[in-house]
Each structure stands twice: as C-alpha cells, then as structure tokens.
C-alpha positions in Angstrom: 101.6 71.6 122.3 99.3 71.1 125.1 101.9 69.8 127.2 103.3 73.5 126.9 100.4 75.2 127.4 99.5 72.4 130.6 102.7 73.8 132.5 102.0 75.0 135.6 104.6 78.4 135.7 103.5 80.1 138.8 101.7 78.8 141.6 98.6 76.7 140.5 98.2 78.3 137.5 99.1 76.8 134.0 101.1 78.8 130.6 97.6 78.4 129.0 95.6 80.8 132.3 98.9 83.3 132.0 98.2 83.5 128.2 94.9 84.2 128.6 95.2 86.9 131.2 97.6 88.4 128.9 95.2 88.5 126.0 92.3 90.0 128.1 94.4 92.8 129.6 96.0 94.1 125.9 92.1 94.2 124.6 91.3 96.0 127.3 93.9 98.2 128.0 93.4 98.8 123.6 90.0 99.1 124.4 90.4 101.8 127.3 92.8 104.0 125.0 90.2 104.1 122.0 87.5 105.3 124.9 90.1 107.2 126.1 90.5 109.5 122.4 86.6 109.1 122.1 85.1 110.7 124.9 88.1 112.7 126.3 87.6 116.2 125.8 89.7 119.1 123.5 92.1 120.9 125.6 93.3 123.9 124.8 96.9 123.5 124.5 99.3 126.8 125.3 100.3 127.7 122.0 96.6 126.5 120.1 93.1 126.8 120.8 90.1 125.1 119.1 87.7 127.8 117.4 84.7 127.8 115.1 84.6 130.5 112.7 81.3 132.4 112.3 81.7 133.2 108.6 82.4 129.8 106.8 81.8 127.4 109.6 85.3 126.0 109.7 86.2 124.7 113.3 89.4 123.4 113.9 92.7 123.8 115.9 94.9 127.5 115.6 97.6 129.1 117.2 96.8 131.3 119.7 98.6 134.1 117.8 96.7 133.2 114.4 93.7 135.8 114.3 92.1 134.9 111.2 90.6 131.6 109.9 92.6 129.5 107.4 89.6 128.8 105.1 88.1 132.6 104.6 90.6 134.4 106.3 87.9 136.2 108.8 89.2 137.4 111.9 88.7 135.3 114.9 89.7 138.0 118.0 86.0 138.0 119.4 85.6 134.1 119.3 88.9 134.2 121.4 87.0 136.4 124.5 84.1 134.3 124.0 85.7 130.5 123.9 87.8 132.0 127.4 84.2 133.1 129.2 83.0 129.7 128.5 86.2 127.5 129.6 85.2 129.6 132.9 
C-alpha cells in the first residue's frame, strides 16, 4: 500500500499529496455550503414571501396571493406593505 500511495502522478507530487488535497477541498467546499445556508439571508422568491403574523406569532413562508395566516387564519395584507417598505 505505501508503494501506491509513494507514486509520484504529476510532477513532484505523490498519490498520497493528491489524496490529501482532495480531502481538504470536499471539507471545505462541505464546510462553505453549510455557512453558505447558515448565514445567507431569506429571499423573497416571486411567487412567496416570508411574513410574521401579528395575531399568533407564526412566521413562515406564503404565497404571495395567500392573505391570511395558515395557523389562525388572520389576514396578512398590511404585513405585505410593511415587509415591501423595509426590503427598500
């Protein structure tokens, strides 16, 4: 096995180096993604909009033609004037 991983494949580098450099780059491309969903930020899609509902305090995703909260069933048409002065 170490006569495998002793190869030299390109240049002055060995299988062993390539391996290596292989490993580090998925963890940190894996790494990148994860802080990637972590800290990126909700966008508005166009069909759906993130909205917190004043009554009940459910916040969540809704279509943009949805008025009313799923959980009480309050209407949401002022958040939706709001939540468009503050994206500005």
């Amino acid at each position: 096995m170490n006569k495998i991983m002793d190869t030299i494949v390109f240049g002055k580098y060995t299988a062993q180096d390539l391996l290596i450099i292989a490993g580090v780059t998925v963890v940190f491309l894996i790494l990148l993604v994860i802080l990637k969903k972590v800290i990126g930020k909700k966008e508005s899609g166009r069909h759906f909009q993130f909205v917190d509902c004043i009554n009940c305090g459910w916040h969540g995703k809704v279509s943009r033609h949805a008025g009313r909260c799923p959980k009480c069933n309050e209407p949401l048409g002022e958040q939706r004037i709001k939540r468009k002065k503050l994206k500005r």
